[in-house]
C-alpha positions as a LaTeX table, in Angstrom:
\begin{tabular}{lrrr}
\hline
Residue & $x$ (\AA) & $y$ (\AA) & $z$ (\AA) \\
\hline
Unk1 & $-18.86$ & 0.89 & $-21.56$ \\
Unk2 & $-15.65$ & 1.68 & $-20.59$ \\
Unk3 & $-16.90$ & 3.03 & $-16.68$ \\
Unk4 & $-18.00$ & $-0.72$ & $-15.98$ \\
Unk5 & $-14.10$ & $-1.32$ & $-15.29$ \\
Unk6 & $-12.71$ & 1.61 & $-13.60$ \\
Unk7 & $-12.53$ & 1.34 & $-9.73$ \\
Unk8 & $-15.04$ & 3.43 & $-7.69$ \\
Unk9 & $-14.12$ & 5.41 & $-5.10$ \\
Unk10 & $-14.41$ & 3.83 & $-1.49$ \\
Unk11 & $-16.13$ & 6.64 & 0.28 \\
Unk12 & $-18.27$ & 8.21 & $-2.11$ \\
Unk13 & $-19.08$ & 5.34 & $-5.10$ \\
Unk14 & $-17.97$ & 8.01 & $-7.87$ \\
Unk15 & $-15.69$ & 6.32 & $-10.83$ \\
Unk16 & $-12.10$ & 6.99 & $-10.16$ \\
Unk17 & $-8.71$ & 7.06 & $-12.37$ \\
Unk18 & $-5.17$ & 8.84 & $-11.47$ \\
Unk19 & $-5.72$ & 10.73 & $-14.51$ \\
Unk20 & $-8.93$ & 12.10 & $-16.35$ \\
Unk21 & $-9.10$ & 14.83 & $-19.03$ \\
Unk22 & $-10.69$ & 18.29 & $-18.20$ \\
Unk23 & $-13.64$ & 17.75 & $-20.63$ \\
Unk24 & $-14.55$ & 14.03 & $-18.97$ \\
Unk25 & $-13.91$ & 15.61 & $-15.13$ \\
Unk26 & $-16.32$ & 18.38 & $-16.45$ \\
Unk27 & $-19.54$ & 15.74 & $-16.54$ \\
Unk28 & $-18.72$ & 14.51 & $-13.19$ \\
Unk29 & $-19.32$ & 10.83 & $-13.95$ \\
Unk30 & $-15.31$ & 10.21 & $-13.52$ \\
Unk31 & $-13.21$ & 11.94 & $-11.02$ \\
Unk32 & $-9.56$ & 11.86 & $-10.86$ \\
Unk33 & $-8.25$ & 10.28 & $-7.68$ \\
Unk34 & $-5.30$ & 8.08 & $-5.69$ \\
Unk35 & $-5.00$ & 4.27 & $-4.63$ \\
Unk36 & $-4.40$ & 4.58 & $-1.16$ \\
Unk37 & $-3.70$ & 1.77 & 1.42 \\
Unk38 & $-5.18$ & $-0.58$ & $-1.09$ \\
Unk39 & $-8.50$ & 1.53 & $-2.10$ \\
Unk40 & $-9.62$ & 4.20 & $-4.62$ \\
Unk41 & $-10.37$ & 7.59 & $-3.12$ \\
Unk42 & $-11.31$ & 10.59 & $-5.19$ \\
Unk43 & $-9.32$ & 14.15 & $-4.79$ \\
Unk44 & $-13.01$ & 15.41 & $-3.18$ \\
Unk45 & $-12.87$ & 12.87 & $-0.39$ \\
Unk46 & $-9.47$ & 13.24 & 0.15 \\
Unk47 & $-9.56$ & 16.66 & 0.90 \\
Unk48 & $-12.59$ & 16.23 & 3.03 \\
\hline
\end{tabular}
């Protein structure tokens, strides 16, 4: 499954890549997101 090699976000556990297609974000299993400071944070925790 291709999930068992993204990164997860570091705050929240959620599957993260810089870019994910509307229909994918749509299920909420993979989020889009941004490697900062060497970790994975989604868009949602960022703006929290």
């Amino acid at each position: 499954m291709v999930k068992n090699v993204l990164p997860s976000c570091n705050i929240c556990g959620v599957h993260v890549i810089d870019k994910v297609e509307p229909e994918v974000e749509k299920e909420g299993i993979i989020k889009e997101g941004k490697y900062v400071n060497n970790v994975w944070i989604c868009n949602d925790c960022l703006k929290k």
